[in-house]
BAFINU-285865 format. One record per residue: residue number from 1; residue in three letters; x, y, z of N, C-alpha, C, O, CB in turn. Coordinates in steps of 0.001 Angstrom, whole numbers, plus 524288, in hexadecimal, padded with zeros to 5 digits. Glycine has a CB too. Layout:
<nodes>
seq, type, nX, nY, nZ, caX, caY, caZ, cX, cY, cZ, oX, oY, oZ, cbX, cbY, cbZ
NUM, Ala, X, Y, Z, X, Y, Z, X, Y, Z, X, Y, Z, X, Y, Z
...
</nodes>
This chain:
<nodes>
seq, type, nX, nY, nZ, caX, caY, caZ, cX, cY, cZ, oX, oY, oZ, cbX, cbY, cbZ
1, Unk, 7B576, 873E4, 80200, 7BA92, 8762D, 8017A, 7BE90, 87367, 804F0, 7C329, 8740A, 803AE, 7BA5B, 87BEC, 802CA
2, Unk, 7BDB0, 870DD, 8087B, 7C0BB, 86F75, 80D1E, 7C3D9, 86B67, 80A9D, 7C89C, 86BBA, 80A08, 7BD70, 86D8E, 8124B
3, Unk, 7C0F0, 86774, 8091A, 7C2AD, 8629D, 805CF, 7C71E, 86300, 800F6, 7CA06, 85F36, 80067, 7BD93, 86094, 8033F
4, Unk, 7C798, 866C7, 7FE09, 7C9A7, 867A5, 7FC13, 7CEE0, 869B5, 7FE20, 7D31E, 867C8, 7FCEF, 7C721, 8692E, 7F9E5
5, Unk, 7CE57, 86CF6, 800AB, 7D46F, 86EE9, 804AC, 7D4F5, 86AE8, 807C0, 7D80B, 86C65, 80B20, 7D453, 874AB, 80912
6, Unk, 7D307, 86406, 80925, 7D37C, 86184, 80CFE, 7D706, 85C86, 8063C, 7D9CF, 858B3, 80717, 7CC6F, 8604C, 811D8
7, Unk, 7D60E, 85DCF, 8029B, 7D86C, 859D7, 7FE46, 7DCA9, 85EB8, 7FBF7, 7DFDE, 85C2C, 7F972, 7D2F6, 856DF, 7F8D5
8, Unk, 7DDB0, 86281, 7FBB9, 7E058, 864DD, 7FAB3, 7E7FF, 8644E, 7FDB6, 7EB72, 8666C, 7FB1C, 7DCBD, 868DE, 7FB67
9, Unk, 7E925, 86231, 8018C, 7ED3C, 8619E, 80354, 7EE22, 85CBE, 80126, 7F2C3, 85C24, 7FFFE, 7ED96, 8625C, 8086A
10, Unk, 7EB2B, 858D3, 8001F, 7ECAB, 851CE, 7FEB8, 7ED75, 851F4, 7F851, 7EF6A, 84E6C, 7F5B4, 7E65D, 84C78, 80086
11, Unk, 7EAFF, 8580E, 7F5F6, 7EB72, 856A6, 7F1B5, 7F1E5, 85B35, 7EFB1, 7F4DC, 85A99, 7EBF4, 7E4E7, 85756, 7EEB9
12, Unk, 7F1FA, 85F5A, 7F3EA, 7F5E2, 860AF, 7F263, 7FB32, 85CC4, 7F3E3, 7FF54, 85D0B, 7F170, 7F5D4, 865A5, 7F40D
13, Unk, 7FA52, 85949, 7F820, 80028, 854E5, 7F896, 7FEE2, 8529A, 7F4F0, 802F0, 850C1, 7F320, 8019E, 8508D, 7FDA7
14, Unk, 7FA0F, 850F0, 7F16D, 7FA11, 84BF2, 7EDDC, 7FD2E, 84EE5, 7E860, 8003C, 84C3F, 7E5C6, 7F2BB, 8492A, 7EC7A
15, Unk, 7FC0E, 8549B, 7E6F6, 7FF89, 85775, 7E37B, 80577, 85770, 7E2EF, 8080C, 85774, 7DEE1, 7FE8C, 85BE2, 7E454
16, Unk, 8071E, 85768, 7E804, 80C4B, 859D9, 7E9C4, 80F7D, 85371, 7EA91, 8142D, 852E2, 7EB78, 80B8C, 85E7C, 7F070
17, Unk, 80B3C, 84EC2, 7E9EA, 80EAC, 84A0B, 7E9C8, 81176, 849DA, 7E4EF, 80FC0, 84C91, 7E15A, 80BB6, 84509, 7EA77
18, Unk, 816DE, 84627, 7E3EB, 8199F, 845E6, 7DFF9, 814C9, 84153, 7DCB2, 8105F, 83FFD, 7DE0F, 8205E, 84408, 7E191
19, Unk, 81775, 84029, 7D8D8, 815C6, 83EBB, 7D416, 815A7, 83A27, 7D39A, 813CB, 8388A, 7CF79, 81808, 8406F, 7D084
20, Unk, 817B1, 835F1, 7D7D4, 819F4, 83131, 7D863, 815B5, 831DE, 7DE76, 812AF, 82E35, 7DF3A, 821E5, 83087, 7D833
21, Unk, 815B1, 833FE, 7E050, 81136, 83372, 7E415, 80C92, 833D0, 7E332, 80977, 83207, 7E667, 8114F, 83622, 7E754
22, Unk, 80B07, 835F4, 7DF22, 806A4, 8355F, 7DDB5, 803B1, 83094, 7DA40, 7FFB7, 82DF9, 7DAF5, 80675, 83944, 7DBE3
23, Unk, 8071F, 830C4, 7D6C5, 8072D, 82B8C, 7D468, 8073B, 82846, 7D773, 80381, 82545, 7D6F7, 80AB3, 82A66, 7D168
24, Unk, 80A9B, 82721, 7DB6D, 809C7, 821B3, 7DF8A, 80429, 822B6, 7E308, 8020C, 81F5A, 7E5C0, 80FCA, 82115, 7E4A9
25, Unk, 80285, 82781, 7E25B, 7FEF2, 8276E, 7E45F, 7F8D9, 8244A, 7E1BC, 7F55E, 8214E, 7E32D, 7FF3E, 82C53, 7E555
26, Unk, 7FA33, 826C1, 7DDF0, 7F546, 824A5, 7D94C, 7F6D8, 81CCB, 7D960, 7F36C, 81973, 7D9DE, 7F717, 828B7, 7D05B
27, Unk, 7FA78, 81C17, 7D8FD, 7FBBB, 81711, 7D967, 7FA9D, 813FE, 7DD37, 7F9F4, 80F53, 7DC44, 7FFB8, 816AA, 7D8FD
28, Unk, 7FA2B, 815DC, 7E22D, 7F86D, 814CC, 7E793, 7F3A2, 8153C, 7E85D, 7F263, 812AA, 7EC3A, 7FA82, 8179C, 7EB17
29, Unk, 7F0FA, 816E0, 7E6E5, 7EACE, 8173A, 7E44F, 7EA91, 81428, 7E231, 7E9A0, 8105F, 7E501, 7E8B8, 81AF0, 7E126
30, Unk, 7EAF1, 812F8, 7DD71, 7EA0A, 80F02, 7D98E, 7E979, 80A8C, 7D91C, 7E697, 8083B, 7D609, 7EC27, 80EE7, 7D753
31, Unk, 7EDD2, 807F7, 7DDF9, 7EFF9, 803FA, 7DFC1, 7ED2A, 8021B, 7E494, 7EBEC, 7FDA5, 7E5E0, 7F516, 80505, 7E06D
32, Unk, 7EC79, 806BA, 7E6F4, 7E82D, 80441, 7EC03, 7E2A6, 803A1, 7EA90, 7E02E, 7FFBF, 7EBF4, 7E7B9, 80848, 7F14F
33, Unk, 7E01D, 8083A, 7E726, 7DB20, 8053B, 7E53A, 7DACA, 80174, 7E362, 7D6DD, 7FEBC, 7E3F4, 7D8BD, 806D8, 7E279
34, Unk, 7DF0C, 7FFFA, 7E065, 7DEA7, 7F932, 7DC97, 7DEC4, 7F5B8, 7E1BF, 7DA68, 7F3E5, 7E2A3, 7E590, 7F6FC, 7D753
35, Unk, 7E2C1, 7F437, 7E59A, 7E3EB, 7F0F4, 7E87C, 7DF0C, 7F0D0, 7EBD7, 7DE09, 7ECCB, 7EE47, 7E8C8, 7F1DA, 7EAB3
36, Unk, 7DBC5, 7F53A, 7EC23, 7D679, 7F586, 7F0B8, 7D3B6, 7F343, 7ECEB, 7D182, 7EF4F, 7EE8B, 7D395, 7FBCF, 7F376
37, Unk, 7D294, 7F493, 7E684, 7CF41, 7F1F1, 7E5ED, 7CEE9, 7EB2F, 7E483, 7CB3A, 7E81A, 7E44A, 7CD96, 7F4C6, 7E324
38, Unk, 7D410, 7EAB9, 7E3CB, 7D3FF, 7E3C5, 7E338, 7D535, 7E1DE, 7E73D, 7D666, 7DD36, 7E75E, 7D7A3, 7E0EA, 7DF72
39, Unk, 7D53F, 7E4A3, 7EB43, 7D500, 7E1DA, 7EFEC, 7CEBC, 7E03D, 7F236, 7CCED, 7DE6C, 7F648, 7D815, 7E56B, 7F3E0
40, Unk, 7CD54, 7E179, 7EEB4, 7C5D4, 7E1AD, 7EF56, 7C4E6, 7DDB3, 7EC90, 7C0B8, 7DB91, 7EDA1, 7C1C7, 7E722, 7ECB7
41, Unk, 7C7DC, 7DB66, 7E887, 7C618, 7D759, 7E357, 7C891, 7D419, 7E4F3, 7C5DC, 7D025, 7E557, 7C73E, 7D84C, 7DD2C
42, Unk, 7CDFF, 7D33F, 7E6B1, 7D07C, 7CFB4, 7E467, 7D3F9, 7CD3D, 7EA3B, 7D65C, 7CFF6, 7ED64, 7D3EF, 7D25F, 7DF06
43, Unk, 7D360, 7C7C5, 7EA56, 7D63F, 7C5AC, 7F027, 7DC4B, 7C801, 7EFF5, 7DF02, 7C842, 7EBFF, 7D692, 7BDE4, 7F0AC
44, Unk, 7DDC5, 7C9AB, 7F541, 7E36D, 7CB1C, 7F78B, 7E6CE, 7C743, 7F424, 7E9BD, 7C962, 7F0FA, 7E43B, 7C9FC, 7FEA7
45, Unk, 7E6CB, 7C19F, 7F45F, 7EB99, 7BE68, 7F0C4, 7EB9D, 7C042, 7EAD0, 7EF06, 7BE85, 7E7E7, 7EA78, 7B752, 7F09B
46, Unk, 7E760, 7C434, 7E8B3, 7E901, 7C4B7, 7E376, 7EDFE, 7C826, 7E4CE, 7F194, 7C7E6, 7E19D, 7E472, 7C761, 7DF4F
47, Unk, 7EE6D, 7CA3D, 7E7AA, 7F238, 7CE7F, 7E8E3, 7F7F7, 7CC84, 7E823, 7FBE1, 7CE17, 7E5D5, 7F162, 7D083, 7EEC2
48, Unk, 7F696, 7C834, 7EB43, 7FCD6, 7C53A, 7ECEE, 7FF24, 7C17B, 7E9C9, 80227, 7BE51, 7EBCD, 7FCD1, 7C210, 7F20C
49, Unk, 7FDA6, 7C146, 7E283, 7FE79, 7BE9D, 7DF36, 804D7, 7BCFE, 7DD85, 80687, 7C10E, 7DB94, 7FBA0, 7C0E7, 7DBED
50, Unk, 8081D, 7B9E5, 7DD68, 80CA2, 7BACA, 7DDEC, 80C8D, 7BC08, 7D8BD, 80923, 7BAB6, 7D5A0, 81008, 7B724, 7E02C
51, Unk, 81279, 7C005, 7D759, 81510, 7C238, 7D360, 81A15, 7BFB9, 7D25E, 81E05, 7BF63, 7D51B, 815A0, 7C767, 7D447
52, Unk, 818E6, 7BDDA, 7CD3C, 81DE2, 7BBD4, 7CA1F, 8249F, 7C1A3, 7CCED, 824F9, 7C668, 7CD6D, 81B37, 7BCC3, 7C07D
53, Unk, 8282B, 7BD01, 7CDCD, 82D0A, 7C075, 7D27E, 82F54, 7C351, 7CC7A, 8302D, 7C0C7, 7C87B, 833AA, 7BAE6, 7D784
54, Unk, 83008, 7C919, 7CD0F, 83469, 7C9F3, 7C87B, 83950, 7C9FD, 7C8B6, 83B59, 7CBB1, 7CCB9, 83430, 7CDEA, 7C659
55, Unk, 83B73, 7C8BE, 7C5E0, 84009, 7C81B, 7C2CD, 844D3, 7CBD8, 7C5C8, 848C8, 7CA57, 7C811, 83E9E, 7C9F6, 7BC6F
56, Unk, 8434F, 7D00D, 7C50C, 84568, 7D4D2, 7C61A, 843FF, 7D734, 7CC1B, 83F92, 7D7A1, 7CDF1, 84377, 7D857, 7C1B6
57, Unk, 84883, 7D882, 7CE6A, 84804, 7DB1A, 7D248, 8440D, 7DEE6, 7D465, 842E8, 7E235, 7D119, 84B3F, 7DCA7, 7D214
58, Unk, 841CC, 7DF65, 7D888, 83F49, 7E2A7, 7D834, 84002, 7E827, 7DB02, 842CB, 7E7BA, 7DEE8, 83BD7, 7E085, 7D8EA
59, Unk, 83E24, 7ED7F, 7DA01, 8404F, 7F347, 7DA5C, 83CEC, 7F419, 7DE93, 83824, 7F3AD, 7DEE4, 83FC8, 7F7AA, 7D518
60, Unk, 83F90, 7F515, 7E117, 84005, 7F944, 7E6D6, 83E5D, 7FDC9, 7E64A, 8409D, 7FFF2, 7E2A1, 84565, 7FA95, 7E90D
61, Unk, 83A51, 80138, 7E8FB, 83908, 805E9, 7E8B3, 83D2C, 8088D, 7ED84, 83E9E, 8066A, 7F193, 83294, 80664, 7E958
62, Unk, 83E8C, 80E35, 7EB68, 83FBB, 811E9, 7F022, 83B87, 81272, 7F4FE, 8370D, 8129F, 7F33F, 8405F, 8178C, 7EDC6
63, Unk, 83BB6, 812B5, 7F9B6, 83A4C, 813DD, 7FB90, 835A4, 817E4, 7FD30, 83203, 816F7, 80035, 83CD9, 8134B, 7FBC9
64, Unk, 836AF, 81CA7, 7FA5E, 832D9, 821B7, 7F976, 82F60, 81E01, 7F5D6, 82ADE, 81D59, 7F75F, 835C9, 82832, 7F62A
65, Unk, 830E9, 81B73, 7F125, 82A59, 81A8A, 7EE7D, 828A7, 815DF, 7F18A, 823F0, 81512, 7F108, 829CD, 818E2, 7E6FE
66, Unk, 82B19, 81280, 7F499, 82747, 80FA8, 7F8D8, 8228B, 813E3, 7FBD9, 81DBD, 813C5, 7FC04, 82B9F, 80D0C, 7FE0E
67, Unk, 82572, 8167E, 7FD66, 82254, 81AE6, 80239, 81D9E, 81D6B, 8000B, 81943, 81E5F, 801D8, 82659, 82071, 80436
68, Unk, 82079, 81E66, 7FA6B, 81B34, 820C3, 7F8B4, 81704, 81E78, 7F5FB, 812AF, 8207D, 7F574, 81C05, 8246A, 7F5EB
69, Unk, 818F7, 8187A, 7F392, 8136D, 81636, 7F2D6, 8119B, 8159D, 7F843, 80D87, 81810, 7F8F5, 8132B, 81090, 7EF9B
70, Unk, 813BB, 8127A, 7FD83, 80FF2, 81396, 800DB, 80D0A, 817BF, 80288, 808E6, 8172C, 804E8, 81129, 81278, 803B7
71, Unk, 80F79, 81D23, 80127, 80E75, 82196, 8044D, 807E4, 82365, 8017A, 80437, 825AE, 80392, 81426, 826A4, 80388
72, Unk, 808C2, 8204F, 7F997, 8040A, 8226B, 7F6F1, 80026, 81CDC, 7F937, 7FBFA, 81E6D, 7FB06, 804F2, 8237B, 7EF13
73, Unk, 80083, 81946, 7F959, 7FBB6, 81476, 7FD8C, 7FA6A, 816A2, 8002B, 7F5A8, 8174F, 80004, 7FCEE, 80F7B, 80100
74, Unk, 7FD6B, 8195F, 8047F, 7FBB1, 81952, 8094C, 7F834, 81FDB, 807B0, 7F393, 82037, 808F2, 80143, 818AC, 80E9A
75, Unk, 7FA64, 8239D, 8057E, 7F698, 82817, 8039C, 7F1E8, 82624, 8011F, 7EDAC, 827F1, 80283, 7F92E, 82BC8, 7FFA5
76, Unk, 7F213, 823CB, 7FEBE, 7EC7F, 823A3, 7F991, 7E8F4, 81E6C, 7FD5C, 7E460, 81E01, 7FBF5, 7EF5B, 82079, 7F052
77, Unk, 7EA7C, 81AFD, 80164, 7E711, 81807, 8044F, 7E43A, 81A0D, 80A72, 7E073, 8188A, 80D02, 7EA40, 8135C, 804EF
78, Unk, 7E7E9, 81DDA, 80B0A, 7E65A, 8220E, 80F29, 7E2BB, 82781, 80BBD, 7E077, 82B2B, 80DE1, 7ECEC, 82484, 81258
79, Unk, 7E2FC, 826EB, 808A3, 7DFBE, 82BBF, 8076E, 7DABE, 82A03, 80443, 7D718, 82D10, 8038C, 7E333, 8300F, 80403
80, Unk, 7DAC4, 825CE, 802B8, 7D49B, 8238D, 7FED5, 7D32F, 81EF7, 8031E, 7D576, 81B95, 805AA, 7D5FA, 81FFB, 7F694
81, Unk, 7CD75, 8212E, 8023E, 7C9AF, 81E66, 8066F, 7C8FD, 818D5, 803F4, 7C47A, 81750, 804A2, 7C369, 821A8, 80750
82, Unk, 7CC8D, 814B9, 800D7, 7CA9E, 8101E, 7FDE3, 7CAF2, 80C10, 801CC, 7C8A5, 807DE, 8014E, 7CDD1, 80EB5, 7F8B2
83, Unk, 7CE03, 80D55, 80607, 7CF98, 806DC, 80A2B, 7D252, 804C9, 8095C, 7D232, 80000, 809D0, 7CCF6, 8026D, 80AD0
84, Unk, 7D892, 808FB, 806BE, 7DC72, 80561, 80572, 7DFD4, 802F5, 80A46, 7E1FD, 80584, 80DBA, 7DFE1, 80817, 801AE
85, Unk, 7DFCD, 7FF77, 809E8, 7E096, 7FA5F, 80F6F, 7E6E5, 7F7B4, 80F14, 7E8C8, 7F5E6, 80B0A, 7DB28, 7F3AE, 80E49
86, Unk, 7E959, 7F7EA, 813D4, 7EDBC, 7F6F5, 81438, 7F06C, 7F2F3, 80ED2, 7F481, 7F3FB, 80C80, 7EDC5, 7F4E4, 81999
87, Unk, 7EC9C, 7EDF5, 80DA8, 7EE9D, 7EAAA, 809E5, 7ED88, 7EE33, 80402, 7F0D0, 7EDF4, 80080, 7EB75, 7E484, 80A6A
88, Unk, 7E934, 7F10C, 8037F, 7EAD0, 7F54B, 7FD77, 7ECF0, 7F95A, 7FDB0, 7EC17, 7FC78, 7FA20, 7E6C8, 7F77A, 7FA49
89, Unk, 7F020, 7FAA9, 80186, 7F360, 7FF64, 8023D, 7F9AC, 7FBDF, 800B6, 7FCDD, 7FD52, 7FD6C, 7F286, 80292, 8099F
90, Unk, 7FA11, 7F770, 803E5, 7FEDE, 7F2C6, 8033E, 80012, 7F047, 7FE65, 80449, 7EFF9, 7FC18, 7FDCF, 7EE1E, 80670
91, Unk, 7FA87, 7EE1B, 7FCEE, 7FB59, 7EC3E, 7F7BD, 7FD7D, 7F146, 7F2B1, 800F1, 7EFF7, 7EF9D, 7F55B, 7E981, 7F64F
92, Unk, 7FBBC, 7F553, 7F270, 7FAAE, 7FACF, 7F0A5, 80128, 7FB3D, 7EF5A, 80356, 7FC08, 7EB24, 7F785, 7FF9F, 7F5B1
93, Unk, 80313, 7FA83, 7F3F2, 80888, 7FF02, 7F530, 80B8A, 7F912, 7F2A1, 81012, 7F999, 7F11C, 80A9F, 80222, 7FE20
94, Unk, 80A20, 7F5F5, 7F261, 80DB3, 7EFE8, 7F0D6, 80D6E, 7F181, 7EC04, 8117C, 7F3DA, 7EAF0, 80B28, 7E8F9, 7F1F5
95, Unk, 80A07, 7F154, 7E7F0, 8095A, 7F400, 7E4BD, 80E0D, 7F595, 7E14A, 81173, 7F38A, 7DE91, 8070B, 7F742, 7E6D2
96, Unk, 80BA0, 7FC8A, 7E39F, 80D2A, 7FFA8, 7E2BF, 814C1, 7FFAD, 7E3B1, 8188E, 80230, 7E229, 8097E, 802A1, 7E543
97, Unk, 813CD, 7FC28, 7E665, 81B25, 7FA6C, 7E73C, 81DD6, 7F60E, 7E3AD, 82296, 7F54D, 7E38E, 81C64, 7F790, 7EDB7
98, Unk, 81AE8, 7F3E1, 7E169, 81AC9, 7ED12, 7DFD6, 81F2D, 7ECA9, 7DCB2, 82140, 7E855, 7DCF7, 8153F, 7EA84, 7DC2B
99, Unk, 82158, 7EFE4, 7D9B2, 8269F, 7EE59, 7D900, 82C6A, 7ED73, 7DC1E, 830A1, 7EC85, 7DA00, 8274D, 7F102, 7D64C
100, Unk, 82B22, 7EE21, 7E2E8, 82EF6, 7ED55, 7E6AE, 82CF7, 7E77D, 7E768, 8282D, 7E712, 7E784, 82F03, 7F193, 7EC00
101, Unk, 82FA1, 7E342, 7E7E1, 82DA3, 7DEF2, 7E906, 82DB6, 7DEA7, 7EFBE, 82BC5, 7DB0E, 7F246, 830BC, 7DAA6, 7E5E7
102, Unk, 83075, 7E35D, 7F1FF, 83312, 7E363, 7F640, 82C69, 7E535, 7FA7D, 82B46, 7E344, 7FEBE, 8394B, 7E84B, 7F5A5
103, Unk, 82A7E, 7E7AB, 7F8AB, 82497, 7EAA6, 7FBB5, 821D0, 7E462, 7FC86, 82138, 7E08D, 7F9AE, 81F89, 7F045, 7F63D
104, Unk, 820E4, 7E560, 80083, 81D29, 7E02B, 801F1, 81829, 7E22F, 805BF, 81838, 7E544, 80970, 82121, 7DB11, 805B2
105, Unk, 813DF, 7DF43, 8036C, 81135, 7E077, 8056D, 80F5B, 7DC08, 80984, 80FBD, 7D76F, 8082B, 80EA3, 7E278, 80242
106, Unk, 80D18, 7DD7F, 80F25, 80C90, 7D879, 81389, 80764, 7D992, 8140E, 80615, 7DD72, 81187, 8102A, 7D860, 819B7
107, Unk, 802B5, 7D6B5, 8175D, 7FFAF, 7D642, 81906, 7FF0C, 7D30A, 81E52, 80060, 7CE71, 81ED0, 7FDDD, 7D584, 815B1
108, Unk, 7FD78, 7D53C, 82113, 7FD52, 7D274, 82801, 7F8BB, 7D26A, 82A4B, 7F564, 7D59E, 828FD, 800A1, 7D596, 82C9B
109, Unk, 7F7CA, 7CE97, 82E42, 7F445, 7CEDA, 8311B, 7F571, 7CF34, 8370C, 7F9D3, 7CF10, 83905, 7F18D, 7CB32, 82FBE
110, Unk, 7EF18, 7CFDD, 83A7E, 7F169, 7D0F5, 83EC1, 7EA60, 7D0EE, 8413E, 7E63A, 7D29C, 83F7D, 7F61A, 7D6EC, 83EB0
111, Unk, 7EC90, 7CD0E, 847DD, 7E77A, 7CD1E, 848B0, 7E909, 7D072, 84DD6, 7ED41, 7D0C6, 8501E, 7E41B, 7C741, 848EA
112, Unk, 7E4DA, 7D276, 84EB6, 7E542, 7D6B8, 854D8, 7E29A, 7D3A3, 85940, 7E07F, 7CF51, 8594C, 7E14E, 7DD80, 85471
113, Unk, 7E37D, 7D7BA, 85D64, 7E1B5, 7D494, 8635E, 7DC42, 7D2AC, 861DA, 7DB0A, 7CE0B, 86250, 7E13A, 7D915, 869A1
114, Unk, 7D945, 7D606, 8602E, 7D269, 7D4BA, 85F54, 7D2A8, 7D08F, 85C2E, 7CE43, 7CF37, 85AC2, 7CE4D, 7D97E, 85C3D
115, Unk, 7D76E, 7CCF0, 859DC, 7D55C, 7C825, 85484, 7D40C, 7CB67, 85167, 7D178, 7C8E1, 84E3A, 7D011, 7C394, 8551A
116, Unk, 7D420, 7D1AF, 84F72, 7D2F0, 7D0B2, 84919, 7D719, 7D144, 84757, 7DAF4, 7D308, 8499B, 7CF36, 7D413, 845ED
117, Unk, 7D697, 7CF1A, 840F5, 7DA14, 7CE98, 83D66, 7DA0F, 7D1F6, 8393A, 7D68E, 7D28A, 835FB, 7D9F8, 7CA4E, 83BE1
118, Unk, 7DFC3, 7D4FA, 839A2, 7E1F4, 7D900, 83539, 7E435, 7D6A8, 831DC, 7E6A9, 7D28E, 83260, 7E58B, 7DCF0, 836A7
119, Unk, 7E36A, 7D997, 82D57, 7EA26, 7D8AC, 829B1, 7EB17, 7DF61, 827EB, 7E869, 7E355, 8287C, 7E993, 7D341, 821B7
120, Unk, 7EFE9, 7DE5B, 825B7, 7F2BB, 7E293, 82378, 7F74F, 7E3EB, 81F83, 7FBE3, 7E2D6, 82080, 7F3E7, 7E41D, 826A5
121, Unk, 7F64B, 7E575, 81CA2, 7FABB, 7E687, 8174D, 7FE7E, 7E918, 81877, 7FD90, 7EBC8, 81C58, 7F8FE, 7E981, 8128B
122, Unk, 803AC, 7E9BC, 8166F, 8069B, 7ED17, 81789, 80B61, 7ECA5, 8139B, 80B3E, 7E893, 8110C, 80797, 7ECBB, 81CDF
123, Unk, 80FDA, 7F023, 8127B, 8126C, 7EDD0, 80D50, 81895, 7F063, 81016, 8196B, 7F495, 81248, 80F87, 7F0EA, 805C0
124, Unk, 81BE5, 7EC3C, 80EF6, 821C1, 7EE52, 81166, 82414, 7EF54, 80BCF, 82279, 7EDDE, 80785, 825EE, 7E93C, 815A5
125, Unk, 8286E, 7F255, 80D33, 82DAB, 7F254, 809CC, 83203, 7F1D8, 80ACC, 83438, 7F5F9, 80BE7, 82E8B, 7F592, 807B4
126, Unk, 83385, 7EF99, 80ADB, 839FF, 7F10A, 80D7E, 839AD, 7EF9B, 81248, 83CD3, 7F140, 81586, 83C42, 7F763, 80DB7
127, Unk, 83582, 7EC0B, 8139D, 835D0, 7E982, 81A60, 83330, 7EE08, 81E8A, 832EC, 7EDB2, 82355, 83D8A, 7E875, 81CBF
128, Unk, 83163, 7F241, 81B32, 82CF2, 7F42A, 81E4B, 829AC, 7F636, 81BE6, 82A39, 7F80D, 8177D, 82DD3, 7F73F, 821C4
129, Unk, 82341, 7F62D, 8201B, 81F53, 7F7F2, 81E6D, 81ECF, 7FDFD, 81AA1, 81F18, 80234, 81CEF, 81CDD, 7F7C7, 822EE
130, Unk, 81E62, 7FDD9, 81756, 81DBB, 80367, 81480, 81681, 803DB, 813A2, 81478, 8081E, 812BB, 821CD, 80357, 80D68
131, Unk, 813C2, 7FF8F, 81403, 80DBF, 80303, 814BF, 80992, 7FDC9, 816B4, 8092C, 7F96E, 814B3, 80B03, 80680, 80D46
132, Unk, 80678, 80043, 81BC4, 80509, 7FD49, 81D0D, 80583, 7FB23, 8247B, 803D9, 7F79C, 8274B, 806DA, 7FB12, 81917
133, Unk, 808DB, 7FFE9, 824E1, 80C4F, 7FD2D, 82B63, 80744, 7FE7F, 82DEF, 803F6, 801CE, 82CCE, 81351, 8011D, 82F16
134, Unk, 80790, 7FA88, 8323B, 80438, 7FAB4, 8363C, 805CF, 7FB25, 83BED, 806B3, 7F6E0, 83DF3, 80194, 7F6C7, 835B2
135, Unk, 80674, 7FFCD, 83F60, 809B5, 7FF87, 8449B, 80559, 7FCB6, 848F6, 800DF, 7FDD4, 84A51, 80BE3, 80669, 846C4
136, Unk, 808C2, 7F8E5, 84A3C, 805E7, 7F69B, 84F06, 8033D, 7F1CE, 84BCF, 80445, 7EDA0, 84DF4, 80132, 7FB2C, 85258
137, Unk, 80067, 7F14E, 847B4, 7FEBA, 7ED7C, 84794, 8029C, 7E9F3, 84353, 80440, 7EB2D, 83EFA, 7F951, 7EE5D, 846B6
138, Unk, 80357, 7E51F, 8466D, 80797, 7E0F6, 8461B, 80387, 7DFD5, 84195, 7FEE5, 7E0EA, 84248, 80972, 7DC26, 84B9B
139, Unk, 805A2, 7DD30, 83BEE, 802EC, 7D945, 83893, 8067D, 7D3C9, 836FE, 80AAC, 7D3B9, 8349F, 80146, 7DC70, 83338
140, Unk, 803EB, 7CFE7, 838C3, 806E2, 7CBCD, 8373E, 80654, 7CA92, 83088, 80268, 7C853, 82EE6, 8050A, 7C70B, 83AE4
141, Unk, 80AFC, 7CC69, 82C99, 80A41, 7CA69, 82701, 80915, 7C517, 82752, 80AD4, 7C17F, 829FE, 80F01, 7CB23, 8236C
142, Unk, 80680, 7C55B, 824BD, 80379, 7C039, 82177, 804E8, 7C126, 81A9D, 80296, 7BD93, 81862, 7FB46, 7C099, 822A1
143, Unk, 806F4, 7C38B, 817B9, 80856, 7C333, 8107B, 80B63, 7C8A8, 811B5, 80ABD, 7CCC7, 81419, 801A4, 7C39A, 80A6C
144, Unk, 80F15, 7C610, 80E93, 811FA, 7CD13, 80AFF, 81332, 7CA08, 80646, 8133E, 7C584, 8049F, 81986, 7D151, 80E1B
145, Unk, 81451, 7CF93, 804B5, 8136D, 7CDF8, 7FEA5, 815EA, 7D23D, 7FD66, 815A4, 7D6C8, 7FEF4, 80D69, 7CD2B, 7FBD9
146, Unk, 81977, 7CF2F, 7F907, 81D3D, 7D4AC, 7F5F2, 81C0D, 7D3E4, 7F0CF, 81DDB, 7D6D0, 7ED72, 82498, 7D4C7, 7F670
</nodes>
C-alpha cells in the first residue's frame, strides 16, 4: 500500500501538467532513449554531420518553451534509471530545439589536480547555459556546435 501513496503525488502533478508539457514530456523520452541508444552503435562524428545552411531564416523560440523542453530533459533523465549522461541530455534538448539555429551545443574538457581527465556537455542559448551548468568546475570547450 505504501508504494502506491508514495506514486500517487508524481502522478497527480503528472495529471495536473498542461498538455504541451506532457507532450514535451513524452518527446523528452523519446529523444533521450534514441540518442542513448545510438550512442552505443554509432561514433560521436556521426552526430556532427554538417547540414546543407537554409535558405530561410531561422525561428526563435519564446523563452517559456526553451525552459520547458529543458525542464521535461532534466525531469524524464532524473527520474529513469537509463544513465542519461550530460552529452544525451545536450544532444536531446539540441534536438528537441533544432529549429533555433541559435541553441548550441559545447563540449569541454578539464583535467583536475590528481591528472584525471573529464569532459562535459552542455548547451547555451542566447549566450547562456540553459542545461548542463556546472558550478566550480571550469571546462575548457573543445566543439560547439549549432
Amino acid at each position: 500500500m505504501r508504494n502506491s501513496s508514495k506514486r500517487q503525488p508524481s502522478l497527480v502533478r503528472l495529471a495536473a501538467l498542461s498538455s504541451r508539457r506532457k507532450r514535451l514530456l513524452i518527446e523528452a523520452f523519446l529523444t533521450l532513449a534514441v540518442y542513448k541508444g545510438l550512442l552505443l552503435v554509432l561514433p560521436f562524428k556521426f552526430f556532427l554531420r554538417k547540414e546543407q545552411p537554409e535558405s530561410v531564416s531561422s525561428p526563435t523560440f519564446d523563452e517559456q518553451y526553451v525552459s520547458d523542453v529543458v525542464w521535461a530533459v532534466r525531469v524524464v533523465s532524473s527520474r529513469l534509471p537509463l544513465g542519461f549522461t550530460c552529452l544525451v541530455q545536450a544532444l536531446s534538448a539540441k534536438w528537441l530545439l533544432k529549429q533555433d539555429a541559435s541553441v548550441r551545443l559545447c563540449i569541454g574538457v578539464q583535467k583536475n589536480s590528481t591528472q584525471d581527465f573529464s569532459a562535459h556537455a552542455w548547451l547555451v542559448y542566447q549566450r547562456r547555459i540553459i542545461l548542463g551548468e556546472q558550478e566550480g568546475q571550469p571546462f575548457q570547450p573543445i566543439l560547439e556546435w549549432s
